[in-house]
Each structure stands twice: as structure tokens, then as C-alpha cells.
BAVEXPA-14583 format. One line per 5 residues: number of its first residue (from 1); for each residue x, y, z of N, C-alpha, C, O. Coordinates in steps of 0.1 Angstrom, whole numbers, always signed. Example, Ala and Ser with C-alpha at 12.3 -4.5 7.8 and 13.67 -1.06 7.14 Angstrom:
REM BAVEXPA-14583
1> +132,-57,+78,+123,-45,+78,+132,-33,+78,+142,-33,+85; +128,-22,+71,+137,-11,+71,+129,+0,+79,+134,+11,+80
This chain:
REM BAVEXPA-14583
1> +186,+778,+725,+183,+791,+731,+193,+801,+728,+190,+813,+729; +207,+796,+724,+218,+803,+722,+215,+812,+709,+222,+822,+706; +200,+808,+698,+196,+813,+688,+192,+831,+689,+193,+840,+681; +185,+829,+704,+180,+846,+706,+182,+855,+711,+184,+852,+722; +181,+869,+708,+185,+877,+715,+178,+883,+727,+166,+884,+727
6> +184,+885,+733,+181,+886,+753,+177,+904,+751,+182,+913,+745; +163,+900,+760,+162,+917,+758,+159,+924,+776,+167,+920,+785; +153,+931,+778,+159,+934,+794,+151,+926,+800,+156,+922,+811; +139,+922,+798,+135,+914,+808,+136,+900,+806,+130,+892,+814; +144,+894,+795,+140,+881,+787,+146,+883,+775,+154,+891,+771
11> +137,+869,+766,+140,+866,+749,+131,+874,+747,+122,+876,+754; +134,+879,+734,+127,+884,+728,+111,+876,+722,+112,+866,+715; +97,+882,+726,+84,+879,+727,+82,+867,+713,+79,+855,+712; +87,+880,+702,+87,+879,+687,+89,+866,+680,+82,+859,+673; +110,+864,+685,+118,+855,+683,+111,+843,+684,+108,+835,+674
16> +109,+841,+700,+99,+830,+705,+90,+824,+699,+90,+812,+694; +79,+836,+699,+67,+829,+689,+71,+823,+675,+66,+812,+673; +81,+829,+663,+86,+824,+653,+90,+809,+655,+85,+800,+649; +99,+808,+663,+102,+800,+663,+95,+786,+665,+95,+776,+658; +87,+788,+677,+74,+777,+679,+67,+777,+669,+64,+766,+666
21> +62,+788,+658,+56,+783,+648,+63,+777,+640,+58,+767,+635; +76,+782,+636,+83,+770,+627,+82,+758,+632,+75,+749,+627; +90,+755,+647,+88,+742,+650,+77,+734,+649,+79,+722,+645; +59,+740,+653,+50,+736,+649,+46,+729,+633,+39,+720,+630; +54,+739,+626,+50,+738,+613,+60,+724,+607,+57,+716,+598
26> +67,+724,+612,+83,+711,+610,+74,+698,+613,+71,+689,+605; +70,+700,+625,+64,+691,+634,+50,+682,+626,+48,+670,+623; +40,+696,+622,+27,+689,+612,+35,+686,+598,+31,+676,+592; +44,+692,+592,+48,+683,+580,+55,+672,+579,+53,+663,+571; +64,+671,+589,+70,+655,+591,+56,+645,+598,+57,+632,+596
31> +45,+650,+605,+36,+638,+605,+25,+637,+595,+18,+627,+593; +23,+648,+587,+19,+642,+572,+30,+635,+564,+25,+627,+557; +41,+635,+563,+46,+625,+558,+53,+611,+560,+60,+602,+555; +48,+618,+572,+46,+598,+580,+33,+593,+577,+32,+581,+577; +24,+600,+574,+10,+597,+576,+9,+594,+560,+1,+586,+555
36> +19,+601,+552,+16,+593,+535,+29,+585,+537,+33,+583,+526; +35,+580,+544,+46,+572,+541,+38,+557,+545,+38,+546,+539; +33,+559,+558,+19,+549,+567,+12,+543,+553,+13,+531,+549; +7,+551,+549,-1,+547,+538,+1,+543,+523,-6,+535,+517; +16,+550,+518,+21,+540,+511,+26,+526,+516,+24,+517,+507
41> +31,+522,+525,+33,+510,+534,+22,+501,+529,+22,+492,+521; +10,+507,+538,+0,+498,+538,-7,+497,+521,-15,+488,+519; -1,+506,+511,-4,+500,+501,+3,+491,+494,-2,+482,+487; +17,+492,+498,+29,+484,+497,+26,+469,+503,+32,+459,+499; +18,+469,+512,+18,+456,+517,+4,+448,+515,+0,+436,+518
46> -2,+458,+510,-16,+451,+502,-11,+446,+486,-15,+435,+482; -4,+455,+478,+1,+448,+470,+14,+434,+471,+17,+426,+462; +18,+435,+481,+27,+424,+484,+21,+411,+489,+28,+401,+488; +9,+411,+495,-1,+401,+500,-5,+397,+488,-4,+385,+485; -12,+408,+479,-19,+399,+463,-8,+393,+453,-9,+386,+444
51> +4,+398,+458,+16,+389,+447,+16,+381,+454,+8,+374,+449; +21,+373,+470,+23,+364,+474,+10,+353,+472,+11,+341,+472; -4,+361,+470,-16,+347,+470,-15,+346,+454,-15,+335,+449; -14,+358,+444,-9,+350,+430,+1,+347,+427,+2,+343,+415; +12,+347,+434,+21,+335,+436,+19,+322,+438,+21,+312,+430
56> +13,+322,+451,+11,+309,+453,+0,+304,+449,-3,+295,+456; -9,+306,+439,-20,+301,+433,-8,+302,+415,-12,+297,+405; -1,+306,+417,+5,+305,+402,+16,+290,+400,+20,+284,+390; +18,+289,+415,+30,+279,+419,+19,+273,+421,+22,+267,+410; +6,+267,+424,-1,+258,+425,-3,+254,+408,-1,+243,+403
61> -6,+261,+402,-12,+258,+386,+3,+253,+379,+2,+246,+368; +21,+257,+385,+30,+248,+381,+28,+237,+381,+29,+229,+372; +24,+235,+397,+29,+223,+404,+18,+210,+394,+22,+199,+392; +3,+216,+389,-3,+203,+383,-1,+208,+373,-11,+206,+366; +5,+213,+367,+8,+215,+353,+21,+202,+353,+22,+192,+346
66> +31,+205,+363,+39,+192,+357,+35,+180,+368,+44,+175,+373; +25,+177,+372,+17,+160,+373,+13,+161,+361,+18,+152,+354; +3,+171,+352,+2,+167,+342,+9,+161,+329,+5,+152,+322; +21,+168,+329,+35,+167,+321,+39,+151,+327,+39,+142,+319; +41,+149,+338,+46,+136,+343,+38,+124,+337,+42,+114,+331
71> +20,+129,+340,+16,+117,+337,+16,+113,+320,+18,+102,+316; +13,+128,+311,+14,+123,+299,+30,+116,+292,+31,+110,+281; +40,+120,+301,+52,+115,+303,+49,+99,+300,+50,+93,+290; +45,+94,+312,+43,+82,+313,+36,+78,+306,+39,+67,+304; +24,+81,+300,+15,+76,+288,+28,+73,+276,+33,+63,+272
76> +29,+83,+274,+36,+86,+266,+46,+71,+262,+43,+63,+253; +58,+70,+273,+63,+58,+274,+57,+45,+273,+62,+35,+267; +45,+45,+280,+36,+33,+281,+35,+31,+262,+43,+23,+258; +30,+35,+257,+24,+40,+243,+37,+33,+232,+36,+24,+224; +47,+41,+236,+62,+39,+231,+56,+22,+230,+50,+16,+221
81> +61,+17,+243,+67,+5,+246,+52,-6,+237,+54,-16,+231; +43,-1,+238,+32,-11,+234,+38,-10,+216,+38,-20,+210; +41,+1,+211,+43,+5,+196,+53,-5,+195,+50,-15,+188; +65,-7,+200,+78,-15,+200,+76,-25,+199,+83,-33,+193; +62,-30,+207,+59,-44,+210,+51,-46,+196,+54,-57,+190
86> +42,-38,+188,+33,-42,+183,+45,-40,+168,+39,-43,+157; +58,-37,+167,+62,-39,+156,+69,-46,+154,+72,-50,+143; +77,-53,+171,+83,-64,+169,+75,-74,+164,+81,-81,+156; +57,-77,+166,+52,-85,+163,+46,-85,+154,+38,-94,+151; +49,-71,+143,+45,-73,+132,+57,-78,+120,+55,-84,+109
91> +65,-74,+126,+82,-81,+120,+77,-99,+123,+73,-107,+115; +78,-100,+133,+75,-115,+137,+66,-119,+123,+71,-124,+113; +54,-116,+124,+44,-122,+115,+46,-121,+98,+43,-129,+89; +56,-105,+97,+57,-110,+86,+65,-117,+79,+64,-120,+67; +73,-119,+88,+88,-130,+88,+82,-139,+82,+83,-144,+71
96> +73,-143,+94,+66,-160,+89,+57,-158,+75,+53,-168,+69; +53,-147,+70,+44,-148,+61,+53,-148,+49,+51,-155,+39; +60,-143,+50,+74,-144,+38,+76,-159,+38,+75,-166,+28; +79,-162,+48,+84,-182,+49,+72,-185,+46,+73,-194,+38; +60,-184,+49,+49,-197,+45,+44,-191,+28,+39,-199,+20
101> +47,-178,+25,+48,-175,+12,+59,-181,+1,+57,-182,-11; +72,-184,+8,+79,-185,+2,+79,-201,+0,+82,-205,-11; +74,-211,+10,+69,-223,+7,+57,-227,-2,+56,-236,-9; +47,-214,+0,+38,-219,-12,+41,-216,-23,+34,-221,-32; +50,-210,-27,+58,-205,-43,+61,-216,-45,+55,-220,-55
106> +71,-228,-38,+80,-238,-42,+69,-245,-43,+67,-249,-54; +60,-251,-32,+51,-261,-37,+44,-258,-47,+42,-267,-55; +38,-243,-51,+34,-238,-62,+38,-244,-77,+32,-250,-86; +52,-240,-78,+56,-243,-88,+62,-261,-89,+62,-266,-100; +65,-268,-79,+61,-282,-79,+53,-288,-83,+55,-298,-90
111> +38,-282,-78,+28,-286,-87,+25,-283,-101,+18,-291,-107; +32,-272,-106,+28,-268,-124,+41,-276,-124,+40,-282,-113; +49,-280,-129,+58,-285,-127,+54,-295,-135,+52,-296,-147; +51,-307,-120,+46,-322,-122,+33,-323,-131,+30,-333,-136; +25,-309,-132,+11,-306,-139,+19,-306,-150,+22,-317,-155
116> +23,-296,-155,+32,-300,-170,+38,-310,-173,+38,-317,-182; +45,-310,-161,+53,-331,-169,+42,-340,-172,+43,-348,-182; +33,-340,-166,+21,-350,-168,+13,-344,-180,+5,-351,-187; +15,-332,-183,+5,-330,-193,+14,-336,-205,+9,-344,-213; +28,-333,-207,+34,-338,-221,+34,-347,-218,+29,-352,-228
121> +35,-358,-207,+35,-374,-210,+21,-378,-215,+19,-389,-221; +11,-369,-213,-4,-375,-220,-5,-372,-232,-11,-379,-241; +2,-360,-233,+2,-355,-249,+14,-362,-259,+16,-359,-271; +21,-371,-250,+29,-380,-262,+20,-395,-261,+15,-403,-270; +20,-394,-255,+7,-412,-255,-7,-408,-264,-12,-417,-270
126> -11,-395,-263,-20,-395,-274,-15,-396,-286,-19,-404,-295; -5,-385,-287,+2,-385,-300,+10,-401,-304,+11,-403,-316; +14,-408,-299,+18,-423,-298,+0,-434,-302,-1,-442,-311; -8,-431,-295,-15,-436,-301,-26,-430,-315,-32,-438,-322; -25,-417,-318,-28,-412,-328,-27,-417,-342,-34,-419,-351
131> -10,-419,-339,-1,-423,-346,-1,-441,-352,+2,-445,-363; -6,-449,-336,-6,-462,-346,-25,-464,-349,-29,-474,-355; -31,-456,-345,-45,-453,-348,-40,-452,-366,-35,-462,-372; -41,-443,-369,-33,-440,-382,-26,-447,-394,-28,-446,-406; -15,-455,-387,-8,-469,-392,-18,-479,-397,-20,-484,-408
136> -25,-481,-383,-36,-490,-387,-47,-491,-399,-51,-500,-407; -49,-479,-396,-64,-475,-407,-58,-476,-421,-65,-478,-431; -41,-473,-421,-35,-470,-433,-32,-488,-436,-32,-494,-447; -29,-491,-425,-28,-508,-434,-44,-518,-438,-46,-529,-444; -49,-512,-431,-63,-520,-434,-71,-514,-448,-81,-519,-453
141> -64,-503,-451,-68,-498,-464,-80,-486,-462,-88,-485,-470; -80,-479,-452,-87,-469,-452,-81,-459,-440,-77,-461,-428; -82,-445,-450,-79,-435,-445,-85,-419,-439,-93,-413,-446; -81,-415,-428,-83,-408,-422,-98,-399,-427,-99,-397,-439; -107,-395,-418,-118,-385,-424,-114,-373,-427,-112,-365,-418
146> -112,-369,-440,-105,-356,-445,-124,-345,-449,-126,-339,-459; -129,-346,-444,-143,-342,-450,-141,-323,-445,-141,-319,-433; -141,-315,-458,-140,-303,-452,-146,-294,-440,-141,-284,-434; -158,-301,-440,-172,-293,-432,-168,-302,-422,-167,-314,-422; -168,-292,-412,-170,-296,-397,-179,-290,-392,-184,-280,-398
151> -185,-296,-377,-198,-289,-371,-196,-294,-355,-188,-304,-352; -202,-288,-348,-205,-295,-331,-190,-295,-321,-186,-285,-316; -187,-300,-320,-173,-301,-310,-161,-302,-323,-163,-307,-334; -152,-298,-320,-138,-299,-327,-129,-294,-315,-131,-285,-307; -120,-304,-316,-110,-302,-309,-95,-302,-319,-91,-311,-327
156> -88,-289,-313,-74,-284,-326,-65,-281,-316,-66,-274,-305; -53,-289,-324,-38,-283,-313,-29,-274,-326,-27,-275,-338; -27,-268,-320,-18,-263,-328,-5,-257,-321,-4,-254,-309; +6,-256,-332,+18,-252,-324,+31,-256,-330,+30,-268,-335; +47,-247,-332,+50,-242,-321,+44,-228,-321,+44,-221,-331
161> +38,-223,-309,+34,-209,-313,+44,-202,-305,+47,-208,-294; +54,-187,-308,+60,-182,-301,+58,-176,-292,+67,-173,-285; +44,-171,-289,+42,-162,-277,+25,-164,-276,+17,-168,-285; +22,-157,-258,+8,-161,-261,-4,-153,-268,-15,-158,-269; +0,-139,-272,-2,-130,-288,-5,-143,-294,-17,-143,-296
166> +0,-154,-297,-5,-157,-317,-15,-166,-311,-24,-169,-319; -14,-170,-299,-28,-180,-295,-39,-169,-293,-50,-173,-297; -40,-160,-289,-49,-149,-287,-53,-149,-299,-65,-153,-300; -46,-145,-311,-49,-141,-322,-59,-154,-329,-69,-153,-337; -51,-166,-324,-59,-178,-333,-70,-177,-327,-79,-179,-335
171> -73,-173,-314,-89,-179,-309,-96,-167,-314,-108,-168,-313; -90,-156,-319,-101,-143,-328,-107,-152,-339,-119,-153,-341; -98,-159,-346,-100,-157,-363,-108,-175,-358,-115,-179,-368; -108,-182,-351,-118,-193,-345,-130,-185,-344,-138,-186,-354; -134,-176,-330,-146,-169,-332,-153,-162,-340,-165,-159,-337
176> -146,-159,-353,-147,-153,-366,-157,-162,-375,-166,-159,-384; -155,-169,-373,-159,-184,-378,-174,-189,-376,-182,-195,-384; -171,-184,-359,-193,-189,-360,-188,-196,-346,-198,-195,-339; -177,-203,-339,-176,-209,-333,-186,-203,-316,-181,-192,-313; -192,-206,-309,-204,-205,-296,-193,-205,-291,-189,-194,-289
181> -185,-215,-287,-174,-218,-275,-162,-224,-281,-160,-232,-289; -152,-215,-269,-134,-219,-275,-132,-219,-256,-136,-212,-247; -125,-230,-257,-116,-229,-243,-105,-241,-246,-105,-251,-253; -94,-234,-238,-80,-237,-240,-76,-247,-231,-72,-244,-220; -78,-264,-236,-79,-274,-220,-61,-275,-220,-54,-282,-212
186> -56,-267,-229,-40,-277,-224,-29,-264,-232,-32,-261,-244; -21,-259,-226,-9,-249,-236,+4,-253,-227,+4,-254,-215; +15,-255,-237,+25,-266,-232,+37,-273,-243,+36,-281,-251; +49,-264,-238,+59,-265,-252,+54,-257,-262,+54,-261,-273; +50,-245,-260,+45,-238,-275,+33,-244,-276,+25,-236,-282
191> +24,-258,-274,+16,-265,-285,+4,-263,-278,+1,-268,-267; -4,-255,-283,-19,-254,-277,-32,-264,-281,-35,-268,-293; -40,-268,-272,-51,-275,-275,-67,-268,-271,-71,-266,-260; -71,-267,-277,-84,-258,-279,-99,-269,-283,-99,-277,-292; -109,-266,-274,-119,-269,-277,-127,-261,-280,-128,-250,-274
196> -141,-267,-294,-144,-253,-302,-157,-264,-305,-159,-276,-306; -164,-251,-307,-180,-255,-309,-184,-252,-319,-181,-241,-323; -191,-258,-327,-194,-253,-342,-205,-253,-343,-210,-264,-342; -214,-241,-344,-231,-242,-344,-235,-247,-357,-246,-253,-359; -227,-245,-367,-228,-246,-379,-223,-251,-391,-219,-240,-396
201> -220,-259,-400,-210,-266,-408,-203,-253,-413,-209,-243,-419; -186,-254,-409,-176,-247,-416,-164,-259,-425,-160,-270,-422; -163,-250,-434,-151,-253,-439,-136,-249,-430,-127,-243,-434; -137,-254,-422,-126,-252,-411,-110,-251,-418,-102,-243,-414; -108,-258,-426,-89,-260,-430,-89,-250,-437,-81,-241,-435
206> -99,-249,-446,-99,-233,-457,-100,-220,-451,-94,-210,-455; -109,-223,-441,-109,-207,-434,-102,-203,-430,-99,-191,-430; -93,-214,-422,-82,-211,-412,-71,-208,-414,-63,-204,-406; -70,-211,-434,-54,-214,-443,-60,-196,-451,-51,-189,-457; -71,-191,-449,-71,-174,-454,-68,-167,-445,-59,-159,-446
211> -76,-169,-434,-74,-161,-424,-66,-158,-412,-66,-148,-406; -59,-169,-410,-52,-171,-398,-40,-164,-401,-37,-165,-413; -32,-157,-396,-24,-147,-397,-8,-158,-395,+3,-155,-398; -12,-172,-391,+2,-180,-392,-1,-187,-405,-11,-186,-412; +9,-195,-407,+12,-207,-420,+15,-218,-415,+24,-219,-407
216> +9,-227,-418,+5,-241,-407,+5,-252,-422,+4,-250,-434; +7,-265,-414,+4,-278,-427,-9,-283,-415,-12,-281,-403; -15,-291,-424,-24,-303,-412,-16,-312,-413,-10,-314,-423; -16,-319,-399,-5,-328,-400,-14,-343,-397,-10,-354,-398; -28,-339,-393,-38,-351,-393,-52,-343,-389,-51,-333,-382
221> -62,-348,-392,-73,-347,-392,-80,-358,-387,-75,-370,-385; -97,-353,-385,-102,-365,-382,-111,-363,-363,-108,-352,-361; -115,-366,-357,-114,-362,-345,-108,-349,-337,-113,-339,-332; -95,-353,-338,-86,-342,-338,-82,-333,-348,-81,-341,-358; -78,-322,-352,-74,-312,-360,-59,-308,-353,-59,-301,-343
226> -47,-313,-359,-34,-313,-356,-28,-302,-366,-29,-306,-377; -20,-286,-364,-21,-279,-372,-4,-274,-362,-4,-270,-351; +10,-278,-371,+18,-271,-368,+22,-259,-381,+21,-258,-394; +27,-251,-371,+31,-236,-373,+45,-242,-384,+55,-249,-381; +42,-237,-396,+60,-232,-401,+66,-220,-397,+59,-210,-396
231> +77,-222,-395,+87,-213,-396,+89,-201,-406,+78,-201,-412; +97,-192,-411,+98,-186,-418,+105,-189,-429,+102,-184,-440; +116,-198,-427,+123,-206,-439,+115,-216,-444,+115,-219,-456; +108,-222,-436,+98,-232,-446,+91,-227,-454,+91,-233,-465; +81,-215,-452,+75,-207,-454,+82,-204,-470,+77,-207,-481
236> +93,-200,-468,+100,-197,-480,+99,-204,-488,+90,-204,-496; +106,-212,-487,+110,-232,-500,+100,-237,-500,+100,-245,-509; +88,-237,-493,+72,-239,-502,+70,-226,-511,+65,-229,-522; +72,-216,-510,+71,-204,-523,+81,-205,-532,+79,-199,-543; +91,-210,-531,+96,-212,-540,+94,-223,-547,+100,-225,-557
């Protein structure tokens, strides 16, 4: 009140009224902006309600996101451990298959072995009896069937051969020949034995002495056809 000036009967009318209208006017703008402060609030707390429920609907989709994590966790391990198991037991099996492999190699080769020892002890008792087959015929005064033409089964050893190339190569220059069937019943120390079919009368020692890519003597005839391999120096000192 100390603001106006006193006139004779009072404040001035004027003063008064200004004043109430400013106050009025103070009055309506501070409750509009309570009235937009109200209402930002309540926008404020409507957006504060939809973060707190997608919040907690976002903390819900954590929370089974790691049960999910947990349980493939645990698969996970489960998985591991069956793998560990299934390699220990493939180590196991193949341990043993190496050892029951490695047993059948030794009895393997036991058996070619004793198959080969047995085959030279047959092939010296043939050759032992060949031999006094031979003696004999030679003391009773008749000797061995030297007849060029052969036909029907023949059976031929030959040997030393150095590799199994020159037996390959013999059973060509055989088939060359006319021969239906060749099979190999015995190869052993170099010395091969061959069974051979002849549809046809061949001159067998002649064909075999053009054609055959080795140098051979007959060492007997007859039943069997016995054909060892020379050397390279023998080869020679017969040419010379």
C-alpha cells in the first residue's frame, strides 16, 4: 500500500484499479502455467508408466533369454561330454583294431611263410624225383619225350626270373601262341610254374627260343617243360 499515492479522500481510484489488473493478470498467467506444467507432468508420467511396462516386459524377454542361454548351456555340456565319451571309445576300438590287425599281419605272414616253405620242399621232392625219373629212363636205355609239338595241358617252370615284369611278359608271348588258358599254380625263389592249355599242336621250345624276350636252356622236357633263365654272362660265352 506504501506503493500509492494518497489523494484527499483516499488512494488514488486509477493506481488501484492498475494495480488489481496487473495482480489479476500475474494471477491468470502463473495458473496457466501451472495448468501447462499439470499437463506436462501428466505427460511426463504417462511416458514414465510406458518405460516402466517396457521395462519390465523387456526384463521379462532377458530373464528367458538367459533360461534359454542356461539351458543350451547345458545341452551344450551334455553334448561335450557324450563327444568325449564317444572318442574315448573310438580310441578304445581302434587301439584294439590296430592289435587284432596287427595279429593278423603276423599270423598272415606265418602262414605265407610256412605256404612257401612247403611249397620249395614240394618243389625239391619233385625236382628229386624228376631227377631219378630221368636216371632211370637213362639207364634202362630210353630217353626223355623230346617231340617238338605239344598240345592240351603243358605245364612249364621257369626261372630265375628277376621281377614279376618278366613273368608278365612270359605269359604274353604264351598267349601269343594259341594258348585258351595260363594260370600261375606256384611263383617261389624267382622260379615260376605255369599251367597252359594248348588248343592246338605248337612247336613250343622254338616259339619260345624267338619270341620270348629272355634266354633260357631246357633243362628237361617231357610232362613237364623245365626252362631256366641265363644270365647275362652266360649269354655271352654261348656267343662266343
Amino acid at each position: 500500500m506504501g506503493g500509492f499515492k494518497r489523494a484527499l479522500l483516499g488512494y488514488r481510484r486509477a493506481a488501484v484499479d492498475a494495480a488489481i489488473a496487473s495482480r489479476d493478470t500475474r494471477i491468470w498467467a502463473l495458473e496457466r502455467e501451472a495448468e501447462d506444467s499439470g499437463e506436462r507432468l501428466r505427460g511426463a508420467s504417462g511416458a514414465l508408466a510406458r518405460a516402466e511396462q517396457e521395462l519390465t516386459s523387456l526384463s521379462g524377454m532377458v530373464l528367458e533369454r538367459e533360461r534359454e542361454i542356461r539351458g543350451l548351456q547345458e545341452r551344450l555340456r551334455e553334448a561335450n561330454e557324450r563327444h568325449d565319451r564317444s572318442i574315448a571309445s573310438l580310441e578304445s576300438t581302434a587301439g584294439r583294431l590296430e592289435e587284432i590287425q596287427a595279429q593278423a599281419r603276423g599270423q598272415a605272414t606265418r602262414i605265407r611263410m610256412k605256404a612257401l616253405s612247403e611249397a620249395v620242399e614240394v618243389s625239391r621232392r619233385q625236382e628229386a624225383v624228376g631227377a631219378d625219373a630221368a636216371d632211370t629212363a637213362a639207364a634202362n636205355g630210353s630217353a626223355p619225350n623230346d617231340s617238338s609239338l605239344f598240345e592240351g595241358d603243358v605245364r612249364l617252370q621257369i626261372g630265375p626270373l628277376g621281377d614279376f615284369s618278366q613273368l608278365v611278359g612270359f605269359e604274353d608271348v604264351i598267349a601269343g601262341l594259341g594258348a585258351s588258358e595260363i594260370s600261375v599254380e606256384r611263383f617261389s625263389e624267382g622260379r615260376a610254374t605255369l599251367s597252359v592249355h594248348l588248343d592246338e599242336p605248337v612247336e613250343l621250345l622254338r616259339e619260345l627260343e624267338e619270341r620270348a624276350p629272355l634266354d633260357f636252356r631246357v633243362r628237361r622236357t617231357g610232362d613237364d617243360v623245365i626252362l631256366d633263365v641265363e644270365d647275362e654272362q652266360d649269354s655271352g660265352r654261348r656267343a662266343a
